[in-house]
Residue, then its C-alpha position, 0 to 999 in steps of 0.5 A: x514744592x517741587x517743579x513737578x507740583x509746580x507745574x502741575x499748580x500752574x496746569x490747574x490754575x490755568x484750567x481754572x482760569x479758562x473755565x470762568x474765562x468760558x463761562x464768563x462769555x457764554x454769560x456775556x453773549x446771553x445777557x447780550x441777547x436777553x438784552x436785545x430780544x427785550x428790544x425786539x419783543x417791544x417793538x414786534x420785532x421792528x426796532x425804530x432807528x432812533x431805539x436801534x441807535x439807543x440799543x447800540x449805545x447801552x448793551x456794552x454797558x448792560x452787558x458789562x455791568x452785571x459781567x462785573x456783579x457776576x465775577x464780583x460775588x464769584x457766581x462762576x466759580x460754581x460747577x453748572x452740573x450740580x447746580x441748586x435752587x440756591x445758585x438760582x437765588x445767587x443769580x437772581x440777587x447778582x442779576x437785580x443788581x445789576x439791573x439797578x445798576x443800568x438804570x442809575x446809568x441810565x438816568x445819569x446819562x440822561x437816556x430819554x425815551x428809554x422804553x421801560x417795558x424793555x427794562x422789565x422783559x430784559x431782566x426776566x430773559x437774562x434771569x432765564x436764560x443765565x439760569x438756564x445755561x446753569x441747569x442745562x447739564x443737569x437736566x441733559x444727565x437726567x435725560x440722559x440717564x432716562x434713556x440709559x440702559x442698566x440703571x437701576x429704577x429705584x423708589x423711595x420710602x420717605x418724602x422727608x429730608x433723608x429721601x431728598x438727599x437720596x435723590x438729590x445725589x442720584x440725579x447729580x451722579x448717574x454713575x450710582x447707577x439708580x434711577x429715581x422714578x417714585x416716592x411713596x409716604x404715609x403723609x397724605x399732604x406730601x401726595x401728588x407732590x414732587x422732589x426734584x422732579x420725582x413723584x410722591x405716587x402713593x402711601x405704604x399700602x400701595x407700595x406693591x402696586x406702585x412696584x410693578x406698574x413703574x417696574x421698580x428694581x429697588x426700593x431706598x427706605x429713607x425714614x432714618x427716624x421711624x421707630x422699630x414698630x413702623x420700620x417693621x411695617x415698612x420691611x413687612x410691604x417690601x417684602x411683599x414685592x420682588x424687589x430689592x430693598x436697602x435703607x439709610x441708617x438708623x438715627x444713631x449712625x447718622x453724623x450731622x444728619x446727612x445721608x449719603x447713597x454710599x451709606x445704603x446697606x441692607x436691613x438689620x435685624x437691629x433696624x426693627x428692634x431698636x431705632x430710637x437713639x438712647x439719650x445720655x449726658x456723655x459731658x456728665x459721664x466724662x466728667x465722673x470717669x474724669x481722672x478715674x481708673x477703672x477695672x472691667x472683669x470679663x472684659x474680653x466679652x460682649x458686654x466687656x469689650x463694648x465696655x471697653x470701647x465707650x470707657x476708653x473713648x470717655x478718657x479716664x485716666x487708666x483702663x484696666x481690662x481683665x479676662x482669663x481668655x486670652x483670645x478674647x483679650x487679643x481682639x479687644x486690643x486690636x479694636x482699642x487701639x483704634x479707638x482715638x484716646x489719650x487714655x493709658x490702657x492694659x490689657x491682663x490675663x487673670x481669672x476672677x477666682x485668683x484672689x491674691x492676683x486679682x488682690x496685686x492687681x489693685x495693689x498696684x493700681x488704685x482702682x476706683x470704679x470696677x465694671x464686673x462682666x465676668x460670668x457664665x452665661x449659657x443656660x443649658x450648659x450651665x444645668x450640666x456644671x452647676x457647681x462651676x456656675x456656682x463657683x464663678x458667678x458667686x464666689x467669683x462675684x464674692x472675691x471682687x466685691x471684697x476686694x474692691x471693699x479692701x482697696x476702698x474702691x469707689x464704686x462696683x457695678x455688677x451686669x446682671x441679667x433678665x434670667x435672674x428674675x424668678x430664676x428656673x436655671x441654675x445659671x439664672x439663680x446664680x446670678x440672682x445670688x451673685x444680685x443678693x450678694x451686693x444687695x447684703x454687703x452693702x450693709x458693711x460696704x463702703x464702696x457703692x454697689x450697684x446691679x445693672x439688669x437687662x435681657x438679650x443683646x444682639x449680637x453676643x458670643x452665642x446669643x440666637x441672632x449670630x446662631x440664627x444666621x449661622x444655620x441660615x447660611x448653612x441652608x437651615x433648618x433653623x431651630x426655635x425651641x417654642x413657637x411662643x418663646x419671646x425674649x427681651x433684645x437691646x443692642x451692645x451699644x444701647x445697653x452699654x450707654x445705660x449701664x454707663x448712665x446708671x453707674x454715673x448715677x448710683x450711690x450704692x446699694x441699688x438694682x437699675x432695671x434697663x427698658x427693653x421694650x416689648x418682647x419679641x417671639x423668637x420664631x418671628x426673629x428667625x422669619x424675618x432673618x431668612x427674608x432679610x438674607x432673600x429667602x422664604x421661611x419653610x420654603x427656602x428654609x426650615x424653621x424646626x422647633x425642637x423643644x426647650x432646653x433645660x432651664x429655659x423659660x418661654x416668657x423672660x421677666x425683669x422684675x422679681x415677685x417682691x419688686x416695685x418698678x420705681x423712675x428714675x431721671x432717666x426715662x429708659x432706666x428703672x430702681x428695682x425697690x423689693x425685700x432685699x437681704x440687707x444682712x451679710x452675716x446671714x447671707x455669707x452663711x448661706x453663700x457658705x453652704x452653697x459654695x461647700x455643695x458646689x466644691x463638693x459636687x453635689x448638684x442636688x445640695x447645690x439645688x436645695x441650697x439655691x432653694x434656700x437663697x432664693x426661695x422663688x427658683x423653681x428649677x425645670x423638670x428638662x434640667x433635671x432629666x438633663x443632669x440624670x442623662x450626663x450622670x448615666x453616660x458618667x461625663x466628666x464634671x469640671x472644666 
């Protein structure tokens, strides 16, 4: 340590010390004064000699006592600006000890004639006025920040644990610049009631009216465990007043549940569609990647590159991410590397259709789990390259799963989608098959192959919310495609977990169906973005419907004709049992004719052949058209 820091040591020591040296007195001369106040109210304020000789006698004593307890359990150590109802109780216990103390004194010292009363009156002064000197500069930043000008009148929603600590730290630290002036929750008991001196004024429903009677700038939603259904409810009232609204996190970004002002951010869409944690064992997962090399295709994806991250964090012993962007790749790096794991990782550039690649790949890598995300996934464009869906998320499909079986791979899971269900796009029906593939291998296989279904993730490359907000920052419109359009929506991480869990918990040969809740309108997603960002829909922003798009249907499901939701252990994870194809050499011979249509060109062979495949895909009349305009303006197919 160098003289500087040294010196700087002594500085703080001695600052230190002269603090509790300033404290200690304060202390001393209140105890002082508790004690002789107690004399003076005894005897209204005309002490006899005798008692006046008898005072004299024993304050020292007094006073030193509990100066001697104080230090003892180092109550002044303690800054008096934030001090708590716990401090209060620390002196209240160091003060009762010292209160015995002077008694036993006072008996071995034979002190006769010692008013008792006086004993009793002096301890609840020093309790006052030792607790008072304590609480003084709270109480002075908080009349103080009554009268300050340019801070924020902020109420909060929630009388609970989250709403406590909100105000708490407001009141501590006037520099936050908020001022807690009301509490409004749907608990009618917590009604009339007050933290830290903040009034419980109302329910949900008088939220408008308590708004602009205390003249509130902003509104702190503090009710981290409300669910998506009462966190819409709760933004629907804000939106109501003018004034600026912000919540604490949901429960999954909370760490040991605290909540902090600094956490505060504006609402996400996220927030009224998923605020329930999903519950997974990650011991158990950690356990079964324990030792494991995996391979994620697509990995430069959404769902890849939050595969990824989760994997990586669960510490197998090799990571191998696949993808044939190369952009896609180049961030995925930049994110893992901040991922604190002891975990060897690489990243490759490969396209699933390269088989002999792909087949060194696992030649030099003994690959035991493949998580396959690779595909193409937008629905519209696919209607216009049905032959390079076919080729990717089929055949692509195809060449992984054989592979895999080839280098006796453990277990294959493939991420599939809501639109493979009773398919009318060629993007869902191809996806539906690449479904059938494992569904038919696995009577030869091996490996264990499992299909991981679900709908919309928030916040994909290309996915409505991101396109929403875009058209929003541009001043709208923001189109729909049908006011009664409804999607199923999860979050990236949510459905990552799930697939994680349902991978663990596969022994091959399964379709797991992720629960997705209830679908939500899209045109109510689009209202909502506009207000969360301060505007009004069809005001400040025009929501224009533009029809639906080639293969698009208005309602998505997650269960075929032919299946039977079955539970599983785990409550957010479902087994799709149906009439599956359990014979390869039939369907290799279907995949076979598909495959030759689609290297052919041919979009309306590559239709009857899904139609043959997938006797439930009923294509849309929009797509059709859409394939006759492309071929009359003669766009060029292929990549």
């Amino acid at each position: 340590m160098n003289n500087s820091e040294l010196q700087e040591n002594r500085s703080l020591r001695f600052a230190f010390s002269k603090t509790r040296i300033i404290k200690t007195l304060i202390d001393g001369i209140l105890i002082a004064l508790a004690y002789t106040l107690a004399y003076l109210i005894r005897f209204d304020f005309n002490l006899p000699d005798v008692h006046m000789q008898i005072l004299e006698k024993t304050i020292l004593i007094a006073v030193l006592l509990n100066i001697v307890f104080l230090n003892f359990f180092r109550i002044n150590q303690s800054q008096w600006r934030y001090s708590s109802i716990q401090d209060l109780i620390n002196i209240l216990g160091v003060l009762t000890l010292g209160w015995i103390a002077f008694i036993i004194y006072l008996y071995f010292t034979n002190s006769m004639g010692f008013p008792r009363s006086v004993l009793t009156v002096y301890w609840l002064l020093s309790l006052l006025f030792l607790g008072g000197i304590r609480f003084l500069p709270r109480m002075a930043l908080k009349i103080r920040g009554s009268f300050t000008s340019g801070l924020k009148r902020v109420l909060i929603i929630g009388a609970g644990d989250a709403g406590e600590m909100i105000i708490r730290q407001i009141i501590k630290d006037p520099k936050l610049g908020y001022m807690p002036v009301a509490i409004v929750d749907d608990n009618v008991k917590k009604l009339k009631t007050k933290i830290h001196g903040v009034p419980v004024l109302g329910t949900l429903k008088d939220l408008n009216h308590i708004v602009k009677k205390s003249r509130i700038d902003e509104i702190i939603i503090a009710t981290p465990s409300a669910n998506a259904s009462e966190m819409r409810n709760i933004v629907l009232a804000c939106e109501t007043t003018d004034a600026e609204f912000k919540t604490v996190p949901g429960p999954k970004e909370i760490v040991d549940g605290k909540v902090e002002v600094a956490q505060l951010r504006k609402v996400k869409v996220e927030d009224l569609l998923d605020r329930n944690p999903i519950n997974i064992d990650l011991d158990q997962i950690k356990k079964y990647l324990n030792k494991k090399i995996v391979l994620i295709t697509g990995a430069g994806g959404s769902i890849g590159s939050e595969l990824a991250r989760q994997i990586l964090e669960l510490q197998p012993e090799k990571l191998i991410c696949l993808d044939r962007s190369e952009n896609g790749l180049f961030y995925l790096e930049h994110d893992l590397n901040q991922v604190n794991s002891q975990t060897n990782y690489t990243t490759i550039v490969a396209d699933i259709l390269d088989k002999n690649k792909v087949s060194r790949i696992f030649d030099e890598n003994k690959i035991d789990i493949i998580f396959h995300a690779a595909a193409y996934k937008h629905v519209p464009l696919m209607e216009l390259h049905p032959d390079e869906a076919v080729i990717n998320n089929v055949v692509g499909t195809l060449n992984m799963v054989q592979i895999a079986e080839t280098y006796h791979a453990e277990k294959f899971v493939l991420i599939s989608t809501d639109k493979a269900v009773n398919p009318t796009s060629i993007m869902g029906a191809t996806k539906r098959v690449a479904e059938l593939v494992l569904q038919s291998y696995s009577a030869i296989s091996k490996t264990a192959l499992v299909t991981v279904r679900f709908g919309n993730v928030l916040g994909s490359f290309g996915s409505v919310v991101p396109l929403f907000q875009k058209q929003i920052a541009r001043g709208g419109p923001v189109t729909i495609t049908n006011e009664d359009m409804t999607r199923f929506f999860m979050t990236i991480p949510e459905a990552v977990k799930l697939i994680l869990q349902a991978a663990k918990m596969s022994s091959g040969n399964d379709i797991y169906v992720l629960d997705m809740g209830e679908p939500i309108k899209l045109v109510n997603i689009a209202k909502r973005l506009i207000k969360l960002s301060g505007l009004e829909p069809y005001k400040d922003i025009a929501i224009k419907t533009i029809g639906m798009r080639p293969g698009e249907k208005i309602h998505e499901e997650l269960w075929n004709r032919d299946e039977v939701p079955l539970k599983t252990d785990h409550p957010k994870i479902s087994s799709a049992i149906g009439n599956h194809y359990n014979h390869w050499d039939l369907m290799s011979q279907k995949i076979a004719a598909l495959v030759e249509m689609a290297k052919a060109r041919n979009t309306d062979g590559i239709i009857n052949n899904l139609k043959r495949i997938i006797p439930e895909y009923t294509p849309t009349d929009g797509a059709e058209s859409q394939r006759q305009l492309k071929n009359t303006k003669n766009i060029l197919v292929g990549q």
